[in-house]
C-alpha atoms as a printed R data frame, in Angstrom:
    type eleno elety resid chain resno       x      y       z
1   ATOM     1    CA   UNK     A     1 127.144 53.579 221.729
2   ATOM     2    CA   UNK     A     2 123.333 53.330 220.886
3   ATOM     3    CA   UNK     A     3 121.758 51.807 218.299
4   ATOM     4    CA   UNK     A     4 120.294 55.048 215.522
5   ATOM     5    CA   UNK     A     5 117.147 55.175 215.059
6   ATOM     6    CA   UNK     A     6 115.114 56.336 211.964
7   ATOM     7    CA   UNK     A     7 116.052 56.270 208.141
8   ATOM     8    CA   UNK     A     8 119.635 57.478 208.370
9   ATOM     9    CA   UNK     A     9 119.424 58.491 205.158
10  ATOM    10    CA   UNK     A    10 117.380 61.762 205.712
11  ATOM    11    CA   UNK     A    11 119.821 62.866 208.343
12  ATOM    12    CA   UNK     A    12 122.274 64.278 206.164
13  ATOM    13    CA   UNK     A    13 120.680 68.040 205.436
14  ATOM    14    CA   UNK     A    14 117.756 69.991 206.404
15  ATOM    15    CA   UNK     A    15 116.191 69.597 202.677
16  ATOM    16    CA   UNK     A    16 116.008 65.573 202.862
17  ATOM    17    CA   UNK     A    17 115.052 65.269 206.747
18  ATOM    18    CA   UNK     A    18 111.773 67.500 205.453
19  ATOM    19    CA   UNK     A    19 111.571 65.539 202.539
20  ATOM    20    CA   UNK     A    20 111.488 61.996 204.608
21  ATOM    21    CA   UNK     A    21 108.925 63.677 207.345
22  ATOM    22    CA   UNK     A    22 106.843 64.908 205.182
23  ATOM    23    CA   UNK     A    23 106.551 63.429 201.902
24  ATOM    24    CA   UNK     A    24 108.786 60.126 201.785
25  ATOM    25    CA   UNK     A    25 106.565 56.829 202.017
26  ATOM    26    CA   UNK     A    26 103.358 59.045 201.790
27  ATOM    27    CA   UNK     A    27 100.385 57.715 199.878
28  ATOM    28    CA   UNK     A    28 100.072 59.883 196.941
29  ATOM    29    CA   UNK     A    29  96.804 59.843 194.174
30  ATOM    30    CA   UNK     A    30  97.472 63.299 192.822
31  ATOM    31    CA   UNK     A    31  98.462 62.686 189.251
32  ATOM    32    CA   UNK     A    32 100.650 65.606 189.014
33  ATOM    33    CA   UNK     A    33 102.353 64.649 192.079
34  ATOM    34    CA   UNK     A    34 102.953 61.135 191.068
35  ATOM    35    CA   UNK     A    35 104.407 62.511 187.692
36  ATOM    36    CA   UNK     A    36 106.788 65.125 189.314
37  ATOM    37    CA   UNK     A    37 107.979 62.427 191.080
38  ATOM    38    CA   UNK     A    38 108.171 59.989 188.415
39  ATOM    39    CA   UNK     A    39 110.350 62.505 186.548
40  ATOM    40    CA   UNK     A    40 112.466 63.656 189.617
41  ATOM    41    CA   UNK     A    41 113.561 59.926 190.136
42  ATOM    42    CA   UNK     A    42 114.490 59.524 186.644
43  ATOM    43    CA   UNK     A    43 116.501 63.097 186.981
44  ATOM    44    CA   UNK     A    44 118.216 61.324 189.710
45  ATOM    45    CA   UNK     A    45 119.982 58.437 187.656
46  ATOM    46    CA   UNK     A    46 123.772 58.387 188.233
47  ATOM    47    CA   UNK     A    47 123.154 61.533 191.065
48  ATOM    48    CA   UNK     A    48 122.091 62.019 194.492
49  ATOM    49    CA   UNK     A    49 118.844 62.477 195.648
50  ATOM    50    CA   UNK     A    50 119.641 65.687 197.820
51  ATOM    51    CA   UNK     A    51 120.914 67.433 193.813
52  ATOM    52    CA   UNK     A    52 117.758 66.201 192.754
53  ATOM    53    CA   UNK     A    53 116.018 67.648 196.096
54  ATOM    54    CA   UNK     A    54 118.196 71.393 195.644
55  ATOM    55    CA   UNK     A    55 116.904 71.899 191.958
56  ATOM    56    CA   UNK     A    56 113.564 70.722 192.606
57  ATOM    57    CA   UNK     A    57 112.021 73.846 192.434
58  ATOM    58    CA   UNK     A    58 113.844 74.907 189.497
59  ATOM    59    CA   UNK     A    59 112.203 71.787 187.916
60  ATOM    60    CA   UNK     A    60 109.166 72.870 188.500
61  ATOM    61    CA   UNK     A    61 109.475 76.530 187.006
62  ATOM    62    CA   UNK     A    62 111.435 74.746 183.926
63  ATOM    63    CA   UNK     A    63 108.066 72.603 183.647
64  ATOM    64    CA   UNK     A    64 105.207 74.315 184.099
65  ATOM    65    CA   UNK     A    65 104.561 72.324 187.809
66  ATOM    66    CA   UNK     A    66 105.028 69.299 186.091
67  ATOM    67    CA   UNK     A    67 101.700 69.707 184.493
68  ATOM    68    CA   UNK     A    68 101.287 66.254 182.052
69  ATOM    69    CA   UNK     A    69  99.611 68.284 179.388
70  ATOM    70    CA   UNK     A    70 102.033 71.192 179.110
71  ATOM    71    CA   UNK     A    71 104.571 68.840 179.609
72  ATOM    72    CA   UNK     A    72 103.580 66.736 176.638
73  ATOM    73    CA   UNK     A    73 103.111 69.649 174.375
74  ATOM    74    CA   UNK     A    74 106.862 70.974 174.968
75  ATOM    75    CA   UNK     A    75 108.239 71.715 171.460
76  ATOM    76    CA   UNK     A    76 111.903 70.911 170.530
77  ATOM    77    CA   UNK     A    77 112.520 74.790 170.824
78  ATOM    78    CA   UNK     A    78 111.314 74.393 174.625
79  ATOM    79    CA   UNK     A    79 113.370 72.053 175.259
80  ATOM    80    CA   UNK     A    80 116.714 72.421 173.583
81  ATOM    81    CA   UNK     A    81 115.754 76.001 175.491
82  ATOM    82    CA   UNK     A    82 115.596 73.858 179.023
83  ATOM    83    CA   UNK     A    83 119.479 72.490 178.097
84  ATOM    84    CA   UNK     A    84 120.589 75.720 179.087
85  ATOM    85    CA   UNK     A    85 119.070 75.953 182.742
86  ATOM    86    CA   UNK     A    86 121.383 76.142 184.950
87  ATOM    87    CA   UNK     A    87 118.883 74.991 187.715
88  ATOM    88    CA   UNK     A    88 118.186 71.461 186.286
89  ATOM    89    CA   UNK     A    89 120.041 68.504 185.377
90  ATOM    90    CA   UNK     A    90 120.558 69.390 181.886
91  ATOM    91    CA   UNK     A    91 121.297 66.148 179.909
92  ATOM    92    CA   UNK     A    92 119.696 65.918 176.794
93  ATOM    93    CA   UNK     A    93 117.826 62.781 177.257
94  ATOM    94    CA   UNK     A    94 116.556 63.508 180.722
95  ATOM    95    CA   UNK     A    95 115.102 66.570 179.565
96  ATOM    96    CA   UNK     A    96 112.969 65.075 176.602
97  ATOM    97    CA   UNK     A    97 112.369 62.098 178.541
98  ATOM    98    CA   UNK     A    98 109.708 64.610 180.632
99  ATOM    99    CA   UNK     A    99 107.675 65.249 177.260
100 ATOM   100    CA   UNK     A   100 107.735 61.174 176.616
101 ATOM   101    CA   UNK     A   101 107.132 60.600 179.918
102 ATOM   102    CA   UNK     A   102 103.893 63.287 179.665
103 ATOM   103    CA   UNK     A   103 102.988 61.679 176.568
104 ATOM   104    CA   UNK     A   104 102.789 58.228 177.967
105 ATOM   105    CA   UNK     A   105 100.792 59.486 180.825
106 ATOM   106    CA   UNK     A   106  98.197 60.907 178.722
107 ATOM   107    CA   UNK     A   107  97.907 57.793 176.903
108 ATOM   108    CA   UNK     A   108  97.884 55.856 180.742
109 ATOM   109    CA   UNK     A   109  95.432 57.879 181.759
110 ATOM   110    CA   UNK     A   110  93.218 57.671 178.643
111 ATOM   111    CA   UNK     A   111  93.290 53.890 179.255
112 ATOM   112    CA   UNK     A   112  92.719 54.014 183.345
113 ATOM   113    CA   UNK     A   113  90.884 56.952 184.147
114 ATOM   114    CA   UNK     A   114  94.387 58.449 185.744
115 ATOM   115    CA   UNK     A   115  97.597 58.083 186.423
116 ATOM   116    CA   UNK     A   116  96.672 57.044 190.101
117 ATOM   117    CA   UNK     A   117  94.439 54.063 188.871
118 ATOM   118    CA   UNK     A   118  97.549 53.041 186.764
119 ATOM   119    CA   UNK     A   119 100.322 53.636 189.253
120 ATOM   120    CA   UNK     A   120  98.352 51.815 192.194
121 ATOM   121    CA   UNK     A   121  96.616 48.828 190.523
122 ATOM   122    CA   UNK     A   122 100.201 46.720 190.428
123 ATOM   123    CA   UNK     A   123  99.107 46.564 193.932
124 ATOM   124    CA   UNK     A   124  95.464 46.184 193.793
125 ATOM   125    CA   UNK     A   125  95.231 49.834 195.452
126 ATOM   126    CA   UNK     A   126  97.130 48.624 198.822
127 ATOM   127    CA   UNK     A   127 100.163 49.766 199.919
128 ATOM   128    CA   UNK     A   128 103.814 47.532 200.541
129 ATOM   129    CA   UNK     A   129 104.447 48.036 204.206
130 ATOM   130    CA   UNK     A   130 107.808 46.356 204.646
131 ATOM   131    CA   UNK     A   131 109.506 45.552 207.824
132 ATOM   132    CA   UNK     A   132 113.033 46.359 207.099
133 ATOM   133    CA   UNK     A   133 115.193 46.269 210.553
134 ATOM   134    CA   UNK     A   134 117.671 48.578 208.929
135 ATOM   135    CA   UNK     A   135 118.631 50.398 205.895
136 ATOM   136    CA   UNK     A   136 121.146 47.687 204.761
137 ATOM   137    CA   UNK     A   137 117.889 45.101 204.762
138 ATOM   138    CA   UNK     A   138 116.339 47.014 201.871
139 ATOM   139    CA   UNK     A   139 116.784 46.131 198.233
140 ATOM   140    CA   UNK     A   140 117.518 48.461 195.595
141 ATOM   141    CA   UNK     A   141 114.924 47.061 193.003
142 ATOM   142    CA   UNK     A   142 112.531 44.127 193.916
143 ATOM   143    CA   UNK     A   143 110.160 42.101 192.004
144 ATOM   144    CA   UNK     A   144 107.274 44.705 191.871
145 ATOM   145    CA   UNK     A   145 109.626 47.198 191.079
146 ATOM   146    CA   UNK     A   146 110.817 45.181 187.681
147 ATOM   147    CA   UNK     A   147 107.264 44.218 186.779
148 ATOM   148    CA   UNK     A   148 106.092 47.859 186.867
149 ATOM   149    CA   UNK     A   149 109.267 48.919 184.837
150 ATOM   150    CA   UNK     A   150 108.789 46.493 182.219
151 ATOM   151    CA   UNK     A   151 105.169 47.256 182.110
152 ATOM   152    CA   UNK     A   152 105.565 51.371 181.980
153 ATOM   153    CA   UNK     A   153 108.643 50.878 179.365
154 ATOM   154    CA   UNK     A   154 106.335 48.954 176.895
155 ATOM   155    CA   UNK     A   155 103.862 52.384 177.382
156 ATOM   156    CA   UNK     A   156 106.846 54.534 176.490
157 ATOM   157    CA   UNK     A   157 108.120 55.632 179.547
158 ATOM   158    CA   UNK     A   158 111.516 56.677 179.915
159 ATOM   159    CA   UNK     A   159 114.148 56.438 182.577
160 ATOM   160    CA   UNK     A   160 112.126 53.812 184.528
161 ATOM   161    CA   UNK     A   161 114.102 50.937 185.104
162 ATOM   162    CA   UNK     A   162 113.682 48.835 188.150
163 ATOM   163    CA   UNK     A   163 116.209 50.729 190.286
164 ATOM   164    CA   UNK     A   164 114.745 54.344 189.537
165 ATOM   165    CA   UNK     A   165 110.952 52.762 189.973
166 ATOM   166    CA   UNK     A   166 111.514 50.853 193.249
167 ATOM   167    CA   UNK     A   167 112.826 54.506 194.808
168 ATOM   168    CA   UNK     A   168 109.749 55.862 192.720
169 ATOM   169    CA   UNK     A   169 107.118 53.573 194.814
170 ATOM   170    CA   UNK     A   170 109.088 54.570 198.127
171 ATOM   171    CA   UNK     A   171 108.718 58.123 196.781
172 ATOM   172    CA   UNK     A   172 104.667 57.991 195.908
173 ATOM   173    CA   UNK     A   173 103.718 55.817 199.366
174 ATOM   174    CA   UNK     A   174 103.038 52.220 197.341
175 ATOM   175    CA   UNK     A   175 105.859 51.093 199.185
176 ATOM   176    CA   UNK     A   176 106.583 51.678 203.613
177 ATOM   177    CA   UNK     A   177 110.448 51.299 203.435
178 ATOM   178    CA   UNK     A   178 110.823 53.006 206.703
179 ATOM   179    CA   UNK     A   179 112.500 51.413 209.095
180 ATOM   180    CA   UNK     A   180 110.874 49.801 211.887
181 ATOM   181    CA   UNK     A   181 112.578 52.014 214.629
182 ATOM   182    CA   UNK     A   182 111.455 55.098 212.419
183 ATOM   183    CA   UNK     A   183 108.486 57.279 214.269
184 ATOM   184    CA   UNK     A   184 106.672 57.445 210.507
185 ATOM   185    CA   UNK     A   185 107.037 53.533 209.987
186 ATOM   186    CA   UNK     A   186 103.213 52.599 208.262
187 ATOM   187    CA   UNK     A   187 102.187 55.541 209.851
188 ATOM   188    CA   UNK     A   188 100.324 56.798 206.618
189 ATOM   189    CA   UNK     A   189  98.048 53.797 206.254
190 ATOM   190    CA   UNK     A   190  95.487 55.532 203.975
């Protein structure tokens, strides 16, 4: 039998081999972007990714396209409101950890022009291009991944521990975890 080749992971549905060709490892700068996906990972904790992936657009009807600003200005109405979609994950603290989460961007990008600046200066703007032979080679959380967590959960920011941010960094392109015999493997090298 052959060796596989790719990230195995994205094989199992339609939704998550999309997800890995097109978005996965990407560079991302678009604030909104980088917070959807900051809140999707956290949405994730204790689930799969391809739940997260089948509600996603539900998440972003329930909040407003992840816009920081409207997210930030939910009330408590809103989102005792959002407890009772059926499309999202629709524990208590996940939910209001979106309006935190808004409200710490704001205050991030106050103090670095965006959330970009923020997100990708823990690198000094370059991306992690790691040479993993095979899934099993990659670690769940790594040391940039627990400096970054610390850093955003001083700021406020909830549901970000070093787990949830290391698949956040694969997520927004600061970090190449594809495999080396994947076709997209530092591929996006902007």
């Amino acid at each position: 039998m052959g060796e596989e080749t790719g990230c195995n992971w994205a094989k199992s549905s339609e939704r998550e081999q999309q997800y890995h060709d097109e978005e996965w490892c990407v560079p991302s700068y678009d604030d909104r972007y980088l917070f959807e996906m900051l809140n999707l990972e956290g949405a994730q904790a204790g689930l799969s990714w391809r739940t997260i992936l089948n509600k996603r657009e539900a998440y972003k009807r329930a909040f407003a396209h992840f816009d920081i600003e409207k997210c930030a200005n939910l009330s408590e109405e809103e989102l005792e409101e959002l407890r009772h979609d059926e499309g999202i994950i629709r524990n208590r603290l996940k939910i209001q950890a979106v309006k935190t989460n808004a409200q710490a961007a704001l205050k991030v990008q106050a103090e670095f022009g965006s959330l970009s600046s923020y997100i990708w200066h823990f690198t000094s703007h370059k991306r992690v291009i790691h040479q993993f032979e095979s899934e099993a080679d990659m670690p769940a959380q790594d040391e940039l991944s627990e400096r970054v967590s610390r850093d955003m959960k001083k700021r406020g920011f909830k549901f970000v521990g070093p787990v949830i941010i290391y698949s956040y960094l694969q997520a927004v392109g600061v970090l190449d975890d594809h495999v080396l015999s994947c076709p997209l493997h530092s591929l996006n090298q902007a």
